[in-house]
C-alpha positions as CSV (number, residue, x, y, z in Angstrom):
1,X,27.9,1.2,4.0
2,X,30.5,0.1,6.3
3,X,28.3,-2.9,7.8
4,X,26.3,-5.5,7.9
5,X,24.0,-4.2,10.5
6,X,23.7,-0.5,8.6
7,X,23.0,-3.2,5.0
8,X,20.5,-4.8,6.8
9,X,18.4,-1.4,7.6
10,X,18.8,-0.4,4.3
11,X,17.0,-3.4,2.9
12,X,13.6,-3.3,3.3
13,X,10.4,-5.3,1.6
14,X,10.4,-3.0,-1.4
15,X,13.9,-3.5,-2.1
16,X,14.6,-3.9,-5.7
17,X,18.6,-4.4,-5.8
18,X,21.4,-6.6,-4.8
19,X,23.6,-6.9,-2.3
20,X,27.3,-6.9,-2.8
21,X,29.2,-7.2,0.3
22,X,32.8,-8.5,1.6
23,X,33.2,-11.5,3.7
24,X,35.0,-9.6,6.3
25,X,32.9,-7.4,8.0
26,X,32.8,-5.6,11.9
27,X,30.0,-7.0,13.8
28,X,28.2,-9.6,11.7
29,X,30.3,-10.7,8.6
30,X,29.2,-11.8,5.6
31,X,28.1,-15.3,5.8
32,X,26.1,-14.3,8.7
33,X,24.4,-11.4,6.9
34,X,24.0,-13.4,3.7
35,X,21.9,-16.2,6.0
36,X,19.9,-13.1,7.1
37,X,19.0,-11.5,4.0
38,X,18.1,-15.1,2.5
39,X,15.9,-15.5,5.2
40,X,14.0,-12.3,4.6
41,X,13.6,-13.1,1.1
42,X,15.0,-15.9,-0.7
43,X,15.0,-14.4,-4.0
44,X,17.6,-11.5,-3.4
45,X,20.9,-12.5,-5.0
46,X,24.0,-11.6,-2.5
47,X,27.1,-11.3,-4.5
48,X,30.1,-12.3,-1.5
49,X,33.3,-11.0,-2.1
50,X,36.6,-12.0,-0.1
51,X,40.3,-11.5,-0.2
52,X,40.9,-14.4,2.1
53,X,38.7,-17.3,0.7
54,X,39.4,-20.4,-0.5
55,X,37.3,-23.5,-2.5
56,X,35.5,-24.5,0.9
57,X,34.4,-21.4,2.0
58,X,33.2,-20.6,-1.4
59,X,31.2,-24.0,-1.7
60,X,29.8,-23.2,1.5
61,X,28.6,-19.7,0.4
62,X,27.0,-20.9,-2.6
63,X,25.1,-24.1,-1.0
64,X,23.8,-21.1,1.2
65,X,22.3,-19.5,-1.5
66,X,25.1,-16.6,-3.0
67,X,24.4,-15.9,-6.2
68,X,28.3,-15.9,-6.5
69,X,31.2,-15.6,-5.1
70,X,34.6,-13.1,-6.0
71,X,37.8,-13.6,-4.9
72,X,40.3,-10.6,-4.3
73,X,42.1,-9.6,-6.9
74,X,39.3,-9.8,-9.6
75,X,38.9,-6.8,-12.3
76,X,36.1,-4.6,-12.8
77,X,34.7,-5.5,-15.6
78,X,33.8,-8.8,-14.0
79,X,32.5,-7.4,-11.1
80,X,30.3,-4.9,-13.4
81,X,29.6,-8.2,-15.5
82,X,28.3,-9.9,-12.3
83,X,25.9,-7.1,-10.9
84,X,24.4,-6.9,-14.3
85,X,23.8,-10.7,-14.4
86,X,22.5,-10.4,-10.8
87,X,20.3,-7.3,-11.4
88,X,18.4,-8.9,-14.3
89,X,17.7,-11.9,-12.0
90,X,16.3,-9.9,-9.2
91,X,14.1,-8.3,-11.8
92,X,13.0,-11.0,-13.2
93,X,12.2,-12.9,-10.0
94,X,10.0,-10.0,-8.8
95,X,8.5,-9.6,-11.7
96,X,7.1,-13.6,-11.7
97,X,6.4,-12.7,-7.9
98,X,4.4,-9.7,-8.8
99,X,2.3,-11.4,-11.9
100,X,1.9,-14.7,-8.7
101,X,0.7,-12.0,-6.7
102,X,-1.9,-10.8,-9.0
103,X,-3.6,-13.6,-9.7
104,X,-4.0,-15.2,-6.6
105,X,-5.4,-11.5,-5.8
106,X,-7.5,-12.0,-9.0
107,X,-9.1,-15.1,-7.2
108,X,-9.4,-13.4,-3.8
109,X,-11.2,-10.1,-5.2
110,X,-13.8,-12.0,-6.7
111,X,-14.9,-13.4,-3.3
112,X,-15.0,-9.6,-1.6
113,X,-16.2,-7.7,-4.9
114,X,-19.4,-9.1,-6.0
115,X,-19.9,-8.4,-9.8
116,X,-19.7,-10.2,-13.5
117,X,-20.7,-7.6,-15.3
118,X,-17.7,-6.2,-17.5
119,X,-17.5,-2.2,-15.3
120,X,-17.1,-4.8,-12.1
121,X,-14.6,-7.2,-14.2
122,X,-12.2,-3.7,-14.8
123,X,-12.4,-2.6,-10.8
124,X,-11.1,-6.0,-10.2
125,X,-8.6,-5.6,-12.6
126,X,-7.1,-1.8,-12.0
127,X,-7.3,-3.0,-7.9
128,X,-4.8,-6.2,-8.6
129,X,-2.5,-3.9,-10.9
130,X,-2.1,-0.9,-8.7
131,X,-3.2,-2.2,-4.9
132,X,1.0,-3.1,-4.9
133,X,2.2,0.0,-5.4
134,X,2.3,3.6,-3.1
135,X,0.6,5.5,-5.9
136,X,-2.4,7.7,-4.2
137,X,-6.1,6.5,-5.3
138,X,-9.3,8.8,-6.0
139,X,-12.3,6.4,-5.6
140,X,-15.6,8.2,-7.1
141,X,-19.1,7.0,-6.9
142,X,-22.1,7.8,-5.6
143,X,-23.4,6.6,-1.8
144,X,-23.6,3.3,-1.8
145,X,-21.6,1.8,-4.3
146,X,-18.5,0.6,-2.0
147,X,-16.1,3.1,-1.8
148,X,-14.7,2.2,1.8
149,X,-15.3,-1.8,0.5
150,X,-12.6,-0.9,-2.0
151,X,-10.5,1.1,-0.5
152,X,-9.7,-1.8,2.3
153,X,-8.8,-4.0,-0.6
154,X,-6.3,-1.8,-2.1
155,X,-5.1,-2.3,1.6
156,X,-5.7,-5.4,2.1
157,X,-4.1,-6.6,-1.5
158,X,-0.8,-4.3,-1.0
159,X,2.2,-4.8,1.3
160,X,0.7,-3.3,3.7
161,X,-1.4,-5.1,4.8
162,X,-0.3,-5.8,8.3
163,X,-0.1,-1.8,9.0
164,X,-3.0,0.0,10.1
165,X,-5.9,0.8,7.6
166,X,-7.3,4.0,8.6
167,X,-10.8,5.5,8.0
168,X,-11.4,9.0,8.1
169,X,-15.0,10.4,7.3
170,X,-14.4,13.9,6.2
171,X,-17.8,14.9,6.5
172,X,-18.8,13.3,9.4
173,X,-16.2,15.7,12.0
174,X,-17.3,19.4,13.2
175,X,-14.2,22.3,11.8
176,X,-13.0,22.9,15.0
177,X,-12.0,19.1,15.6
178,X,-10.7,18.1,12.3
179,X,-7.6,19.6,12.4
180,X,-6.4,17.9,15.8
181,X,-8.8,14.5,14.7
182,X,-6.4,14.3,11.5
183,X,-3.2,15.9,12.8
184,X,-3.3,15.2,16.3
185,X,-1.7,17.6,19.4
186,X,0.2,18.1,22.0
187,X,-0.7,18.3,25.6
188,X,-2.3,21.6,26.6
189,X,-2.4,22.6,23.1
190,X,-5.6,24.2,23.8
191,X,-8.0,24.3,26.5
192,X,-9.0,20.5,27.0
193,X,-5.7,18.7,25.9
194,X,-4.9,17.3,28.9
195,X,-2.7,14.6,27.2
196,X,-0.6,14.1,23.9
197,X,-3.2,12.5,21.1
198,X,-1.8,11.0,18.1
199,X,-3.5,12.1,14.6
200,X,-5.1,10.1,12.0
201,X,-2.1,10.5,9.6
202,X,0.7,9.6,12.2
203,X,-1.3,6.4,13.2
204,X,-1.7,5.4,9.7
205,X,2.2,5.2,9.3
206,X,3.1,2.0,7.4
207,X,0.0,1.8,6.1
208,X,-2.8,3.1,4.4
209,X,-4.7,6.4,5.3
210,X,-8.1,6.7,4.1
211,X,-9.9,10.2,3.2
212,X,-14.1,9.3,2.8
213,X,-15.9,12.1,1.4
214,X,-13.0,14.2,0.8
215,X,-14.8,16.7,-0.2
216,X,-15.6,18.2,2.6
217,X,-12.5,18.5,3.8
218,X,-12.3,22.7,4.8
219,X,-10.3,24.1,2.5
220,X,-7.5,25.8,5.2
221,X,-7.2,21.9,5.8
222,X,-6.8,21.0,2.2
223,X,-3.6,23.2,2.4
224,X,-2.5,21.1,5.6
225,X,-2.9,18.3,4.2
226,X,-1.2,18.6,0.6
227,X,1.7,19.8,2.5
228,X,1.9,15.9,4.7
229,X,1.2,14.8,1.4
230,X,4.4,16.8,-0.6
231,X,6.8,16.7,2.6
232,X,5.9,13.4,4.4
233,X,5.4,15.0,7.8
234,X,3.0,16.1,10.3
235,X,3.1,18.5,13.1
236,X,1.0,17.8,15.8
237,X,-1.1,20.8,17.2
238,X,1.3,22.5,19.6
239,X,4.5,21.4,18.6
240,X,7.4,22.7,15.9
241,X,8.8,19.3,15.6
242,X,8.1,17.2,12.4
243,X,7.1,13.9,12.7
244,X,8.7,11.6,9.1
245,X,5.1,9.7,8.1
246,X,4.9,7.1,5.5
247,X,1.5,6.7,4.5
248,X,-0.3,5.5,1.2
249,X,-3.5,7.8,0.9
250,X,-6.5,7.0,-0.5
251,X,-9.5,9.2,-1.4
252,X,-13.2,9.0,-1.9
253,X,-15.9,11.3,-3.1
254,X,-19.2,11.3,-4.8
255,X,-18.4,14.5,-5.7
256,X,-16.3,15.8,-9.2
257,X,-13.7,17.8,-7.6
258,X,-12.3,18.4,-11.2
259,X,-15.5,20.6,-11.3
260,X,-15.0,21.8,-7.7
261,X,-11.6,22.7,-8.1
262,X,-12.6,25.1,-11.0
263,X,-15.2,26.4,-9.2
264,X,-12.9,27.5,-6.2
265,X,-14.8,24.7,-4.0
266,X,-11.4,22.5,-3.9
267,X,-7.8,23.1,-4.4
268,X,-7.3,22.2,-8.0
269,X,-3.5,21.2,-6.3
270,X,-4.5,19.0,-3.5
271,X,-6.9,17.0,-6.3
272,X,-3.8,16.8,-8.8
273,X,-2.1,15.0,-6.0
274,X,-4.9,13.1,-4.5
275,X,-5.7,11.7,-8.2
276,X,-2.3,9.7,-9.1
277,X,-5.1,6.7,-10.2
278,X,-8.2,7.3,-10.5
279,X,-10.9,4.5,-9.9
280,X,-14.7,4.8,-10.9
281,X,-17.0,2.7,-9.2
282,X,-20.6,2.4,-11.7
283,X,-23.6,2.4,-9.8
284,X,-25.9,-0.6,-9.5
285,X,-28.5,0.5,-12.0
286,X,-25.3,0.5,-14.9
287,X,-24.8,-3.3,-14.2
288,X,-28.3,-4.6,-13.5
289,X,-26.8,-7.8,-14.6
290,X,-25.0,-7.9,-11.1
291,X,-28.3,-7.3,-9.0
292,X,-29.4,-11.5,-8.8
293,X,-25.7,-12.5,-7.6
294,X,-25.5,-9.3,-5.4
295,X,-29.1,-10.4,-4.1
296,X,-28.0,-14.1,-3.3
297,X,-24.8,-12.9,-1.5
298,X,-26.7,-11.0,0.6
299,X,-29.3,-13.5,1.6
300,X,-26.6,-15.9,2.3
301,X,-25.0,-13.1,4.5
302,X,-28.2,-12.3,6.0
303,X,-28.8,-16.6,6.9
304,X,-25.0,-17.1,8.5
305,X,-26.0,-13.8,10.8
306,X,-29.4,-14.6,12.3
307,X,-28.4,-18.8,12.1
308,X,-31.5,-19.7,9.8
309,X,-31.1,-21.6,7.1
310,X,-31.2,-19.2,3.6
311,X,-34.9,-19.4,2.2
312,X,-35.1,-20.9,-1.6
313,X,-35.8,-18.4,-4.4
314,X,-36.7,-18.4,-7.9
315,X,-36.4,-15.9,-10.6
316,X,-39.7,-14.8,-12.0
317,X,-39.2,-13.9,-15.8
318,X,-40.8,-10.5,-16.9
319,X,-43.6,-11.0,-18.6
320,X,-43.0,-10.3,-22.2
């Protein structure tokens, strides 16, 4: 890159390198896009190199936060020396960042997942590990047991967070609206498009696009959809031009589509891709030991909504 402007677009939160760049730079030079970068994240080392510098300037780039500073002429194999040095820092710093990350999610999880039975104890634990990363998620359960609940944490627990969670009920749409509910169209597309309307999977860009009941998507769909999923783009209904998406997708179903898929009831591909983690939610009556703590949360819940104060309760032993 041949500035700091075209560096700084380049580095984005997910960024896991370093930045090696000369002092003098058109536009911003380096000092300046070394205070920028160090503001977005203190932890990225910025290796400044300059054929004009002297002991002042480099003390100044250091106190700023360089993780060091070359001056021209200097040989390769000390400029290979000090990415390598800088490279296992910025691995090691993100990895401490991610474990931090993980256990204050740990902390949080138990608050929004109620559960102390072990099966609870390991959704917990797979949502900290993998809510950080863009791998797809299959949620299965039966009704009931919180799909949607979890997939807002893998949302809500990853870095994107502040982009737009978006819920799709696959079963809940008609055939002849799901394709321009989910891919949206252009005006006049077809009788009643009066306007441009923006699909479910271009508004989730950034963030996280959620498929309920996924099962029911139609098949000619399923097709549709694997494509976004393989290309990352969508063409709205009407129009030739792709739209560049970037969208983590998460999937829930109550159904096996292992099974369906072998049956011919769901494209054995579209599962393969769907299925990068797969996360198994146990019904209540497999962690009965759950059912007085999911009982008192809910009582509590139900006392803050209607302003009363929560009735006392007592646990009446079986008798033996």
């Amino acid at each position: 890159m041949s500035s700091a402007e075209q560096a700084l677009a380049r580095v984005g939160n997910d960024f896991a390198g370093i930045v090696v760049s000369d002092i003098r730079l058109p536009g911003m030079d380096g000092m300046a896009l070394l205070a920028e970068l160090r503001a977005r994240d203190p932890s990225l080392p910025v290796v400044l190199i300059t054929g004009h510098g002297d002991i002042s300037m480099a003390v100044g780039a250091m106190r700023q936060g360089a993780y060091d500073f070359m001056e021209k002429p200097f040989s390769p194999e000390r400029l290979v020396d000090v990415v390598r040095r800088a490279l296992e820092h910025r691995g090691l710093a993100r990895e401490v960042h991610h474990l931090e990350k993980q256990l204050a999610g740990r902390g949080a999880l138990e608050q929004r997942i109620i559960g102390r039975s072990p099966a609870m104890q390991a959704v917990r634990e797979l949502i900290a590990n993998v809510a950080d990363t863009a791998a797809n998620v299959l949620i299965e359960g039966e009704t009931g047991t919180g799909k949607e609940l979890i997939a807002r944490c893998l949302h809500d627990f990853s870095r994107r967070q502040h982009q737009p969670f978006v819920a799709l009920n696959c079963g809940g749409l008609p055939e002849s609206l799901f394709e321009s509910e989910i891919f949206g169209h252009e005006a006049n597309a077809f009788t009643g498009a009066g306007k441009r309307r923006i699909g479910k999977v271009e508004h989730a860009n950034g963030g996280t696009l959620f498929l309920d009941e996924v099962e029911s998507m139609p098949l000619s769909l399923q097709i549709k959809m694997l494509r976004v999923l393989q290309e990352r783009q969508v063409e709205r209904l009407g129009s030739n031009q792709p739209v560049e998406v970037d969208c983590r997708v998460i999937a829930a179903t109550k159904a096996d589509l292992d099974a369906l898929g072998r049956e011919g009831g769901f494209r054995s591909d579209f599962y393969y891709r769907l299925n990068v983690v797969t996360l198994e939610l146990p019904p209540l009556r497999e962690r009965r030991e759950d059912i007085l703590q999911l009982f008192e949360y809910f009582l509590q819940q139900a006392a803050l909504r209607f302003d009363r104060p929560a009735p006392s309760w007592t646990v009446i032993p079986s008798p033996s």
